[in-house]
MIPAKOL-446651 format. One record per atom (N, C-alpha, C): residue in three letters; y, x, z. Coordinates in steps of 0.001 Angstrom, whole numbers, plus 500000, padded with zeros to 6 digits. Each point is the difference from the previous one (the first is absolute). Example, Ala and Ser with C-alpha at 12.3 -4.5 7.8 and 13.67 -1.06 7.14 Angstrom:
ala494310513190507800/ala501190499110500000/ala501200500900500000/ser501050499650499280/ser501190500820500060/ser501090499230500730/
END
This chain:
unk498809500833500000/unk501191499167500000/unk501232500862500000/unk499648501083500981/unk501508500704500458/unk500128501054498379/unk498874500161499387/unk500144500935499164/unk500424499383498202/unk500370498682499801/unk500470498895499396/unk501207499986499671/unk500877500062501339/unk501088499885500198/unk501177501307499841/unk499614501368500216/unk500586501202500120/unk500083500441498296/unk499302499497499060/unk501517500369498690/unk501048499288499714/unk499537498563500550/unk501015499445499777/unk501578500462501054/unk499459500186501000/unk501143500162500818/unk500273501123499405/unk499625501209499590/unk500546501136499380/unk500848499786498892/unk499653499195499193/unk500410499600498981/unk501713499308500214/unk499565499455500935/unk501721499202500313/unk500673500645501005/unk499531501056500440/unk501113501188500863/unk500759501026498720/unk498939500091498422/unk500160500944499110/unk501082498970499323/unk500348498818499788/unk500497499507499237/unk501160499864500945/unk500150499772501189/unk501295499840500879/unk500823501299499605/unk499236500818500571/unk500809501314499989/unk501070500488498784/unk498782499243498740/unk500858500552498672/unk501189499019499541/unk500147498593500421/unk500623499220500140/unk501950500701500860/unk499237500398500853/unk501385500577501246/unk500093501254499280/unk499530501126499290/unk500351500904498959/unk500810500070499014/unk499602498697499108/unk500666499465498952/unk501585499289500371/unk499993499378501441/unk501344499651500316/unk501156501173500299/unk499367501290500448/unk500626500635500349/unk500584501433498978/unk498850499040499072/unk500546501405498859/unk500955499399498683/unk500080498677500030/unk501203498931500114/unk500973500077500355/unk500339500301501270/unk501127499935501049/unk500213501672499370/unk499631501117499712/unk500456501182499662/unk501000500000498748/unk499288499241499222/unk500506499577498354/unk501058499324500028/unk500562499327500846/unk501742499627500099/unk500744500568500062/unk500877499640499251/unk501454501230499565/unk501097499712501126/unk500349501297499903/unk500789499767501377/unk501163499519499545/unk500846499281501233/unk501345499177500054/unk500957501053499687/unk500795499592499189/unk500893501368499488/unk501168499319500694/unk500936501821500383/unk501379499660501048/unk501300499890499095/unk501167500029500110/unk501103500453500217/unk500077501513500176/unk500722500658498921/unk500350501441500276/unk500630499914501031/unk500336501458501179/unk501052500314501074/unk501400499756499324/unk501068499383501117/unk501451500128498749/unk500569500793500745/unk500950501199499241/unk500660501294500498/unk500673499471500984/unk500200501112501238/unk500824499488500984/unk501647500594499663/unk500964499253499717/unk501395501035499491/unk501207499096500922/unk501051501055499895/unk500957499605500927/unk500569499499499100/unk501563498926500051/unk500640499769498581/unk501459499556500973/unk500745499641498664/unk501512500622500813/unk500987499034498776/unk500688499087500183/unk501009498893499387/unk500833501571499572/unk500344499379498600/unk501427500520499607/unk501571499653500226/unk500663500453500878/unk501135499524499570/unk501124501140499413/unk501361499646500190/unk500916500496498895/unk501030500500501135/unk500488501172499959/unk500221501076500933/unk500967501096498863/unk501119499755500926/unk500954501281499385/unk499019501082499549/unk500091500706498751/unk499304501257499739/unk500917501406500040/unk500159500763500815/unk500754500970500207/unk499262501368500093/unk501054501092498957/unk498923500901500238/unk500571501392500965/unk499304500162500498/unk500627501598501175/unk499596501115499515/unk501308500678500334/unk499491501731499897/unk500451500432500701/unk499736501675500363/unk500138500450500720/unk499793501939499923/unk501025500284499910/unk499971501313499499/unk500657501209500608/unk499603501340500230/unk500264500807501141/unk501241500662499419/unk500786499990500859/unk501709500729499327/unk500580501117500981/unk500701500563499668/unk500702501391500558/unk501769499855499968/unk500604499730501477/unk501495500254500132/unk500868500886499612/unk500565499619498811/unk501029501473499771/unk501564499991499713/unk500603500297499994/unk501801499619500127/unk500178499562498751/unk500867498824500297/unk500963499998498520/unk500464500632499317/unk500725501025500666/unk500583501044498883/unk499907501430500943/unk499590500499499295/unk499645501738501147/unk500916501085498844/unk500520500289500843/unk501155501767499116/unk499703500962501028/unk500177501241498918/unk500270501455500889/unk501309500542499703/unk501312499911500777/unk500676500044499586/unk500647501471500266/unk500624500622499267/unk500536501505499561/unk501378500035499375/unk500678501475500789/unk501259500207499181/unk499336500595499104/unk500704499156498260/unk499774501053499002/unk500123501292500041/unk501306500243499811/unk500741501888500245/unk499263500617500865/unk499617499555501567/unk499594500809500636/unk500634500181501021/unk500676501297501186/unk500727500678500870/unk499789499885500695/unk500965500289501068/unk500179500238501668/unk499927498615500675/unk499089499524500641/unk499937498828500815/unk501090499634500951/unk500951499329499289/unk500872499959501741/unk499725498757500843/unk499391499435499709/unk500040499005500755/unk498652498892500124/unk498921499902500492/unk498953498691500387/unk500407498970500863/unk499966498550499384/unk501000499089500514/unk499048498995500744/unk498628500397499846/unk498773499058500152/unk499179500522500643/unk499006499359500361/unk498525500421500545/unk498819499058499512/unk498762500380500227/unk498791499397499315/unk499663499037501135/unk500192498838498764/unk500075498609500616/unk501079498636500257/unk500880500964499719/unk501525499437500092/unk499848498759498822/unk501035498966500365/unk500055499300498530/unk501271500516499476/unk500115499637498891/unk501055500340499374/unk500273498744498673/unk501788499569499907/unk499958499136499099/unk500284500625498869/unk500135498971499030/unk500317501260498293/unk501405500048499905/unk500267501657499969/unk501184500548499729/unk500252500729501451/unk499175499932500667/unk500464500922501006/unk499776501351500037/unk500948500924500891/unk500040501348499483/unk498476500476501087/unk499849500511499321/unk498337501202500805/unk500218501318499975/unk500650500727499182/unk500225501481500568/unk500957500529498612/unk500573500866500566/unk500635500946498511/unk499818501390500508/unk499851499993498329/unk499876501363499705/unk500839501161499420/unk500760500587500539/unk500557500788498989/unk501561499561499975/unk500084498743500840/unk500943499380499169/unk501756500757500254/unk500283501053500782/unk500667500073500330/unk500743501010498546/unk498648500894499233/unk500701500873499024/unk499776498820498782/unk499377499050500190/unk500482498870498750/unk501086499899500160/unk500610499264500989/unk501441499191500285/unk501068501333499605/unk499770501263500191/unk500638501080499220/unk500126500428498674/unk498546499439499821/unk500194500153497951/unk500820498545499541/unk499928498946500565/unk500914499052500017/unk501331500068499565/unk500610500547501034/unk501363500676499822/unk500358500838499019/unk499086500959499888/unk500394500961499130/unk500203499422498624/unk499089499063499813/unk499910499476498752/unk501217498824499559/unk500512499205501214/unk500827499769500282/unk501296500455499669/unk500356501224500487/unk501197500975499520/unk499873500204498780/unk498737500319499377/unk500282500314498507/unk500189498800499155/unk499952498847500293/unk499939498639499392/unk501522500163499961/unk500255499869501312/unk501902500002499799/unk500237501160499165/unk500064500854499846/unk500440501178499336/unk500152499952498424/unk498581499359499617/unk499635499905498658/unk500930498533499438/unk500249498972501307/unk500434498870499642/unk501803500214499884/unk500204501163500606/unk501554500046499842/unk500582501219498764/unk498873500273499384/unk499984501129499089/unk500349498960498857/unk499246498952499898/unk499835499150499332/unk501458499187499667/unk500137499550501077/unk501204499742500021/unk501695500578499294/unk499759501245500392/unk500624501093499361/unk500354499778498742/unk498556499912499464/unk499736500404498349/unk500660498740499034/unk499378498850500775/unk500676498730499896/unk501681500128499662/unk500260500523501095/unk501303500009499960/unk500742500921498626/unk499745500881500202/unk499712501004498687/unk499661499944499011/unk499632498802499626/unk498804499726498417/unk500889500711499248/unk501226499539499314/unk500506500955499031/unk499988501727499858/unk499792500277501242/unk499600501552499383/unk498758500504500777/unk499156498837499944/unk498253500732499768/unk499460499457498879/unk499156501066499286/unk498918499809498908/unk498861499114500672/unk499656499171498762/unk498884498875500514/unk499247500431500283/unk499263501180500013/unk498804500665500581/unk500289500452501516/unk501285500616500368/unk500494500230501394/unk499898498888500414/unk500436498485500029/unk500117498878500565/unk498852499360500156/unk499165500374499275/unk498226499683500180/unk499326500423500753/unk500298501614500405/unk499482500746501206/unk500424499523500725/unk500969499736500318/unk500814500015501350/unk499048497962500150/unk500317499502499374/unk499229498679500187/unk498443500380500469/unk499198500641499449/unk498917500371500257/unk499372500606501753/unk501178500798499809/unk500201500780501357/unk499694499047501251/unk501292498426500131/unk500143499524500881/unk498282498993500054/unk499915499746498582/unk498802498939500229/unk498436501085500732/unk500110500775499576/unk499117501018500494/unk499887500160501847/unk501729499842500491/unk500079500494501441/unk499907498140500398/unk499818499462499537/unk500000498442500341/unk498604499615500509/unk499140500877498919/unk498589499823500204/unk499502500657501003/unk500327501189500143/unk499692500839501034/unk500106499685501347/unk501646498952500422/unk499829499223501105/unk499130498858500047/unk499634499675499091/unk498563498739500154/unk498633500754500309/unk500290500887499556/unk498582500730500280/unk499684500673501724/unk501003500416499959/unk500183500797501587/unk499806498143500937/unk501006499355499833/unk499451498921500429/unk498568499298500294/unk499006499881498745/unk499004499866500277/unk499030500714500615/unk500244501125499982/unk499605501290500814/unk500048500210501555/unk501307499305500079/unk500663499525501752/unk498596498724500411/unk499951499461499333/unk499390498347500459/unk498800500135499760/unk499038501178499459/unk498980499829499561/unk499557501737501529/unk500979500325500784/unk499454500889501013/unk500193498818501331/unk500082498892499963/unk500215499249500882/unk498886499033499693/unk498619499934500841/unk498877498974499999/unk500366499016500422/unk499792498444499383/unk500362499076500807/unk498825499127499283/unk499599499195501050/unk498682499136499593/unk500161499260498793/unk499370499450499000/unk499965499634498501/unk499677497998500860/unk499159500288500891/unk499824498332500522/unk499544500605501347/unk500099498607500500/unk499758499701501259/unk498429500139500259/unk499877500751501346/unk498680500417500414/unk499865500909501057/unk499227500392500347/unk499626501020501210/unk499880501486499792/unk500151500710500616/unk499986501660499590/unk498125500390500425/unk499452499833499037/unk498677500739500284/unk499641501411500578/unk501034500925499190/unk499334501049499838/unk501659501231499934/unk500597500829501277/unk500719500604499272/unk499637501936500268/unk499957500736498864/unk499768500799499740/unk501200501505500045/unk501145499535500892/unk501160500952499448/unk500547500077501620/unk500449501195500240/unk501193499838501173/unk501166500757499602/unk500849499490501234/unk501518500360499368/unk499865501909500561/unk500405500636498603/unk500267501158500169/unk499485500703498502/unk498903499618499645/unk499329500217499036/unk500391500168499149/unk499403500411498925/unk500092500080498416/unk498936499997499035/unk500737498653499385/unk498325499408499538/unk500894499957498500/unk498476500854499394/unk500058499976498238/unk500160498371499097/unk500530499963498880/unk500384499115499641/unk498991498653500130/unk500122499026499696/unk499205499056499730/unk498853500012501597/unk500106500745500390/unk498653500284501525/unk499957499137500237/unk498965498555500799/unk500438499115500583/unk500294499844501479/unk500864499272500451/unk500523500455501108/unk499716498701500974/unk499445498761499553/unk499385499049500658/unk500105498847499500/unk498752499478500724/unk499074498744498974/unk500663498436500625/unk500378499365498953/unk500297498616500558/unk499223499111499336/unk499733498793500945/unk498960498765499461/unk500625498856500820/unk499615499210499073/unk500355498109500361/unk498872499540499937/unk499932499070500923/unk498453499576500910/unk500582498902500125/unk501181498936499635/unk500080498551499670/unk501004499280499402/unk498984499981498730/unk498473499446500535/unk498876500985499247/unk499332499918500787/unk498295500715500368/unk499112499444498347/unk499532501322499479/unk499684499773498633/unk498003500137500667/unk499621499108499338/unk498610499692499959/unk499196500912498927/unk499543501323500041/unk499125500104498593/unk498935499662499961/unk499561499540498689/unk498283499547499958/unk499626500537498367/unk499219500573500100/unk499053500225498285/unk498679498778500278/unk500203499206498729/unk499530498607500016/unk498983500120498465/unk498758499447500128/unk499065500134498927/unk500336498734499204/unk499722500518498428/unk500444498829499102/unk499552498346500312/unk498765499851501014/unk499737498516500450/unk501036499490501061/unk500334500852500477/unk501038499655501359/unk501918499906499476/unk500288501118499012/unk501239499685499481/unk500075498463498938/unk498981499673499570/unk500848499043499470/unk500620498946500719/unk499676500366501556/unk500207498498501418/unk501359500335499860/unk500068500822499981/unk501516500516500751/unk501481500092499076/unk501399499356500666/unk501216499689498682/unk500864500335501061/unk500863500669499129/unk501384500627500631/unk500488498502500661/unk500356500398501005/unk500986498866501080/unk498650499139500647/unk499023500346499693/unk498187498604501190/unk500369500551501548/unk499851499563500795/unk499738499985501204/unk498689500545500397/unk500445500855500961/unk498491501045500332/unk500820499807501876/unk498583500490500253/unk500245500395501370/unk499180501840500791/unk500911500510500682/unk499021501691500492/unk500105499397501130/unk498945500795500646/unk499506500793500859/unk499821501124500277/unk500681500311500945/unk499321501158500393/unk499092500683500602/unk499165501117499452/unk498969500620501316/unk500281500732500835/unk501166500170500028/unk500372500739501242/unk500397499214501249/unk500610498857500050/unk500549498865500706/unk499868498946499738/unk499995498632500715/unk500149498870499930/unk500896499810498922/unk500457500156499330/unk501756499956498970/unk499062499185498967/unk500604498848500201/unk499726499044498545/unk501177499452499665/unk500434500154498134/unk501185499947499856/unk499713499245498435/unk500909499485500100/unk499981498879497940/unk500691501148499486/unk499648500351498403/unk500766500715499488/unk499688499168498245/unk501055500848499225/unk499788499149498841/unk499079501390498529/unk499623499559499242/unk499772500915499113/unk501373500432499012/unk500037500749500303/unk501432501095499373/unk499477500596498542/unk499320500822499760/unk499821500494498696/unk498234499865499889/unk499613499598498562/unk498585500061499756/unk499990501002498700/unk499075501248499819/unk499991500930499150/unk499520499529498148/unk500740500209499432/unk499652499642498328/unk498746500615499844/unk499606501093500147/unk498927500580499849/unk499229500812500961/unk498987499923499510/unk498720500663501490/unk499911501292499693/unk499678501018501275/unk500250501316499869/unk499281500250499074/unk499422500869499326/unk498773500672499313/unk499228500397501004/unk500115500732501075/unk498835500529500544/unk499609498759500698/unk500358499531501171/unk499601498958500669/unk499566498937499326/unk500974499483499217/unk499609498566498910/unk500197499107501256/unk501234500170500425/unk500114498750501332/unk502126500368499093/unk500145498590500860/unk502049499955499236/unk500259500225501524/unk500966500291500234/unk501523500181500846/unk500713498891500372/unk499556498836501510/unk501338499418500156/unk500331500350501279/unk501357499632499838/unk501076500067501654/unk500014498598500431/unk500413499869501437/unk500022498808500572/unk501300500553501134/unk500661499356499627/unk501366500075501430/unk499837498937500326/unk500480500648501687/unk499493499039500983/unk500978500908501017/unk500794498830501001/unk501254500287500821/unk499454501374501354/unk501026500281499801/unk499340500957501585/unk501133500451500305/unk501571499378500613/unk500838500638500450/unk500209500467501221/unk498866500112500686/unk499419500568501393/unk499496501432499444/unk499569500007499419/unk499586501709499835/unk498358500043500230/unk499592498733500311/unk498829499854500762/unk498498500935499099/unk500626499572498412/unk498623500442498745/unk500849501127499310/unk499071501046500061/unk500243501363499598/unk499362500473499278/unk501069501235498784/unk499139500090498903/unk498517500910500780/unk499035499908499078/unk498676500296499997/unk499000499221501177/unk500366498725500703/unk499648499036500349/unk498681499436499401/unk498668499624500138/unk499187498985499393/unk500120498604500162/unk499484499223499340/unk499717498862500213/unk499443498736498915/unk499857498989500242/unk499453499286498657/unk501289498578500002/unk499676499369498565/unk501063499577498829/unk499339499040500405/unk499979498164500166/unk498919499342499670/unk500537498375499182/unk500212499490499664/unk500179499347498979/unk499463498873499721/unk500469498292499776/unk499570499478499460/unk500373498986498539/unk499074499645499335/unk500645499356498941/unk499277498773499450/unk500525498647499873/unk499452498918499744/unk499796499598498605/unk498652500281500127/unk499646499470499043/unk499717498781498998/unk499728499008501104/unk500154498501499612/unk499945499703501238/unk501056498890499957/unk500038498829501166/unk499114499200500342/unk498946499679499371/unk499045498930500476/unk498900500647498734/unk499029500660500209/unk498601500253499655/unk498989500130500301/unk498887500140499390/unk498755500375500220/unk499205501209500790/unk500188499864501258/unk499908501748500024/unk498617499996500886/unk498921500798499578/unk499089500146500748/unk499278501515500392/unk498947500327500950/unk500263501389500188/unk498763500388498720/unk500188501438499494/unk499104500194498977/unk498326500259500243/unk499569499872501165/unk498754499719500112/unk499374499052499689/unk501121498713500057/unk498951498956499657/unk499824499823498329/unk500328501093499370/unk500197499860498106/unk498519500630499632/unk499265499586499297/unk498524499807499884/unk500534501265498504/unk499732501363499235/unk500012500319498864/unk498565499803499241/unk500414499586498786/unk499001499858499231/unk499999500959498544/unk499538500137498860/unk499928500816499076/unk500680499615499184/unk500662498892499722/unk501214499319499237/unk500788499881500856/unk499959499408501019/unk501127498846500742/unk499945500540501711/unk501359499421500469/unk499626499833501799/unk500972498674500386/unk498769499852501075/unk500336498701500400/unk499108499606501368/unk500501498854500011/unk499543499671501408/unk498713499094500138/unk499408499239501509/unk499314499171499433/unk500441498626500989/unk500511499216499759/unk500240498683500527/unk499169498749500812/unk499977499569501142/unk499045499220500565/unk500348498619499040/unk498958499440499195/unk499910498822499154/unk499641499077500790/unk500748498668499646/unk499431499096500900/unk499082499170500383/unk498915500293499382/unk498802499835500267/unk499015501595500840/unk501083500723500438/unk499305500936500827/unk499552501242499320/unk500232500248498566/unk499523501164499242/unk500891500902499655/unk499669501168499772/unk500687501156499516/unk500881499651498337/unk501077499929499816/unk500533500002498636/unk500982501050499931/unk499838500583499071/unk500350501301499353/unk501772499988499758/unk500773500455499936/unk501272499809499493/unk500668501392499616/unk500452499812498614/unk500606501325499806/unk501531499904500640/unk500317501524500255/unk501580500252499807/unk500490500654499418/unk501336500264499744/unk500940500607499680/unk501222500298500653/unk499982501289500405/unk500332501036501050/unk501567500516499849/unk500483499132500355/unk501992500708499774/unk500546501238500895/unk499190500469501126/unk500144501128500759/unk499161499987501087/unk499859501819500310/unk499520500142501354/unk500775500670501130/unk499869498954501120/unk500941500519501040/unk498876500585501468/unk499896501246499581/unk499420501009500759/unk498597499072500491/unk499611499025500646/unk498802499676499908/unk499759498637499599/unk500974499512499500/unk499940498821499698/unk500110499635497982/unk500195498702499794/unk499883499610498523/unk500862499133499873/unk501406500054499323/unk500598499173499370/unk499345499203498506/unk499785498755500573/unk499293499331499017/unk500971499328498402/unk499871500369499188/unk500931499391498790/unk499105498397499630/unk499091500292499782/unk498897498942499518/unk498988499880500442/unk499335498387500048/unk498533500045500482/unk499736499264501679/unk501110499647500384/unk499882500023501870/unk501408499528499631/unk499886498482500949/unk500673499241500246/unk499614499253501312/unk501340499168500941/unk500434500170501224/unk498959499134500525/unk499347500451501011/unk498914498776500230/unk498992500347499527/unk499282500990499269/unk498761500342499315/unk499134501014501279/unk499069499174500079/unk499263500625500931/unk498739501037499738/unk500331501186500253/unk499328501699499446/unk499255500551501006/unk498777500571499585/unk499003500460500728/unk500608501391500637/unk500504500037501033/unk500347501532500984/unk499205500835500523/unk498976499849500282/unk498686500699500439/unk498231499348499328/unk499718501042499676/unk498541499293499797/unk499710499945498332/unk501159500389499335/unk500218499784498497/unk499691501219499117/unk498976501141500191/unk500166501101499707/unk498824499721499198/unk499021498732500557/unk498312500353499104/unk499754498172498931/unk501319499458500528/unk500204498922499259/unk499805499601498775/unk499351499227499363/unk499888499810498408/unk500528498470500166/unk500321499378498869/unk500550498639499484/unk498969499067500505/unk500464498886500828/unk498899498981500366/unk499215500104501073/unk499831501296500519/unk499945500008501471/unk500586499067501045/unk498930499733500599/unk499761499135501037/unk501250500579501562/unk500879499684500541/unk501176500424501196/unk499012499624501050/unk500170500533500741/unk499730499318501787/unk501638500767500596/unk500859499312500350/unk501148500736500469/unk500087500181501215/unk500126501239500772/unk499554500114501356/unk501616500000500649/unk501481500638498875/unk501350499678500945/unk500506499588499067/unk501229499002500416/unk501139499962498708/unk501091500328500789/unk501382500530499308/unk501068500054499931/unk500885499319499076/unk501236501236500171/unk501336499801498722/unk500126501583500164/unk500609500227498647/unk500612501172499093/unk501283499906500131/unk500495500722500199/unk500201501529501071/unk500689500189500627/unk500059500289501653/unk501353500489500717/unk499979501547500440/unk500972500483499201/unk500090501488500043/unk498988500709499100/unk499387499585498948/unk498566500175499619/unk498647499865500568/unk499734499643500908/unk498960498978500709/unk500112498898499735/unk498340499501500016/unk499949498252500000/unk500282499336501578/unk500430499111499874/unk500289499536501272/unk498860498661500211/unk499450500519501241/unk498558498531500356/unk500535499864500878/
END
């Protein structure tokens, strides 16, 4: 009996088993549930419209308005130093003479012969009928000759007497009274310090900012001294060796405070447009044609936008085209971006205070 029954039961443990096999090799063969790609995580930042101004800032050197070494031509006996180093002095004041005492003697002398020649003259005048026109020509000759001679001794007088050409300070004097100093020697240095000349050698990207009469402001590195000055002269042409131009900047200093060979920096601004586009240049995506940005779309995706670039202000992008007020631009996170990408936005802001986004 018992031995009846045991294929069959084998039989339906062999058929169960393959039954629960077949379900499970079923359940393998289902395709899996497909996801949603990850969407980039990026920061993004509103545009708005913001004075665009651009700064510079450039290192300059204090040097006088007008610097002389001033010297008796002729030369001689020093009689007199009327100054000391440091003194001011206005223009036309006397600073020392030289010599002047045997000028003021050739003066005279020349003097006497003026009269002499002028009353000879006279004479002849009187006389015309019995001098030959050639006698009356000398004798004319004579006086114009001793006429000149007192103009000359004259300038001779005024040119042993130093007197400042302008107003300024005595830098430098080189002479004492007693001496005898060869012609032309210089006998001491005068300079005008206001107003206080700014030099700067400026590279051809930086001169075109800059126009006779703009508003600049120095500093100095030696002191607190911050002072407005204006641009005074900008150079026609750039050195040859350097390949940088030449401008001055005066700027007040009737304190004495900025002295020539002084450092300090120039710094400058200039508006560029009143209400633009300005964003910092990191967030500008370059491509092999084009650069541009990429925009949060409003359905949440990456969209591409070109621009067109009217200037760069040291880290930022004056926008000409492409970005308008209210256009909302990917600021972080935009470096591996392609078109149609999926946003997850983790901050928002607005564009720009001071060149930062502001959240």
């Amino acid at each position: 009996m018992t031995s009846r029954f045991v294929p069959a039961l084998t039989l339906a443990l062999v058929m169960g088993c393959g039954s629960a096999g077949a379900e499970k090799g079923a359940a393998d063969l289902t395709p899996p549930t497909l996801t949603d790609a990850p969407s980039a995580r990026v920061e993004v930042a509103t545009v708005s419209l913001i004075p665009a101004v651009r700064r510079l800032e450039l290192p300059g050197e204090v040097k006088a308005s007008a610097d002389a070494n001033l010297a008796a031509p002729l030369g001689g006996f020093v009689e007199d130093v009327l100054v000391k180093e440091g003194d001011s002095v206005r223009r036309g004041q006397l600073l020392a003479r030289v010599d002047v005492a045997s000028r003021e003697a050739q003066l005279r002398v020349a003097e006497a012969q003026a009269a002499q020649a002028k009353a000879e003259l006279d004479r002849a005048i009187a006389l015309a009928d019995g001098l030959s026109g050639q006698a009356r020509l000398n004798v004319e000759t004579q006086a114009k000759i001793a006429e000149a001679q007192v103009e000359l001794a004259r300038i001779n007088l005024r040119r042993a007497m130093i007197v400042a050409p302008f107003a300024g300070k005595i830098a430098k004097v080189n002479v004492e009274e007693g001496e005898v100093v060869a012609p032309g020697a210089p006998a001491m240095r005068l300079v005008a310090v206001d107003p206080a000349l700014i030099e700067l050698s400026v590279s051809d990207i930086d001169v075109a900012q800059l126009e006779e009469g703009q508003a600049v402001r120095f500093t100095s590195l030696a002191s607190p001294l911050v002072v407005d000055g204006v641009v005074q002269r900008r150079g026609v042409a750039a050195d040859l060796g350097t390949r940088t131009w030449s401008v001055e900047v005066a700027v007040p200093n009737a304190d004495g405070a900025l002295m020539p060979g002084m450092l300090g920096r120039v710094s400058l601004e200039r508006t560029l447009s009143e209400s633009g586009v300005l964003i910092p240049q990191d967030w500008i995506v370059t491509r092999a044609s084009s650069r541009g940005v990429f925009l949060l779309g409003e359905d949440d995706v990456a969209r591409w936008r070109d621009l067109e670039i009217e200037a760069f202000l040291t880290d930022q992008a004056l926008i000409r085209s492409g970005l308008n007020e209210g256009d909302v631009v990917v600021s972080a996170g935009h470096r591996e971006l392609a078109e149609g990408d999926a946003l997850y936005v983790v901050r928002r802001g607005v564009c720009c205070e001071a060149g930062r986004v502001k959240y």
